[in-house]
Steps between C-alpha positions, in 0.01 A plus 500: 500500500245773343694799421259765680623797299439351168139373649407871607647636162237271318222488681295776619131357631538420820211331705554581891363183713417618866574882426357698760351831506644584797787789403689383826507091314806413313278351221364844472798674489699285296212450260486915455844524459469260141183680417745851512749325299206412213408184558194414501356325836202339522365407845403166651335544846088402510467716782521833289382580205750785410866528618753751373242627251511157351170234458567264746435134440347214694758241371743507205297295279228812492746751399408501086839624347829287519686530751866468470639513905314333789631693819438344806460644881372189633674292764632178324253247591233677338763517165378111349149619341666863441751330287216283363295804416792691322560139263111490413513866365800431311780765729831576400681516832361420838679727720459452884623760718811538785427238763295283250617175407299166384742241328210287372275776329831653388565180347147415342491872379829423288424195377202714367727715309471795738819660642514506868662782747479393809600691865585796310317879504397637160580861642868411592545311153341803287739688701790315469442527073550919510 
């Protein structure tokens, strides 16, 4: 298993799948939390074009620097071509959020070379490192 404190040590480009810019969303408010902590977040919603002072991105294969983290709020159905998506652009870690599971994009994605946290919230596991 991915040792989520070494992956949040190391990486610090994060591209937020389904974050909202609703304040009251817990992709927004999760997502603002990392930005305050210096990462770097990099939205991935085509119904805005801005969220959290960030460019926000159609899809991840638009979004023209490398992205290290693939955060998803997405229910996990919809996780198969997310997981796709974050293999094409050549992601570190696909992350998928508390309540988020999908055994066979988790598995694809690491037979891809990409570490996979799955079920787990990047807030509480950024927390969890101080």
């Amino acid at each position: 298993m991915a040792d989520t404190a070494e992956i949040l040590r190391k990486y610090r480009t994060i591209a937020v799948v389904g974050l909202s810019n609703n304040p009251l969303r817990p992709s927004h408010g999760v997502s603002e939390y990392m930005q305050r902590q210096g990462y770097k977040i990099i939205p991935v919603n085509p119904g805005h074009s801005q969220i959290l002072g960030e460019k926000s991105y159609r899809t991840l294969e638009e979004i023209p620097e490398p992205v290290e983290i693939v955060n998803v709020f997405r229910r996990s159905e919809l996780i198969p071509p997310v997981a796709d998506s974050a293999i094409a652009i050549g992601a570190k870690v696909l992350w998928l959020q508390e309540g988020i599971q999908n055994e066979e994009a988790a598995e694809k994605a690491r037979e891809a070379g990409l570490e996979v946290i799955m079920n787990t919230c990047i807030l509480k596991a950024h927390r969890r490192m101080s």
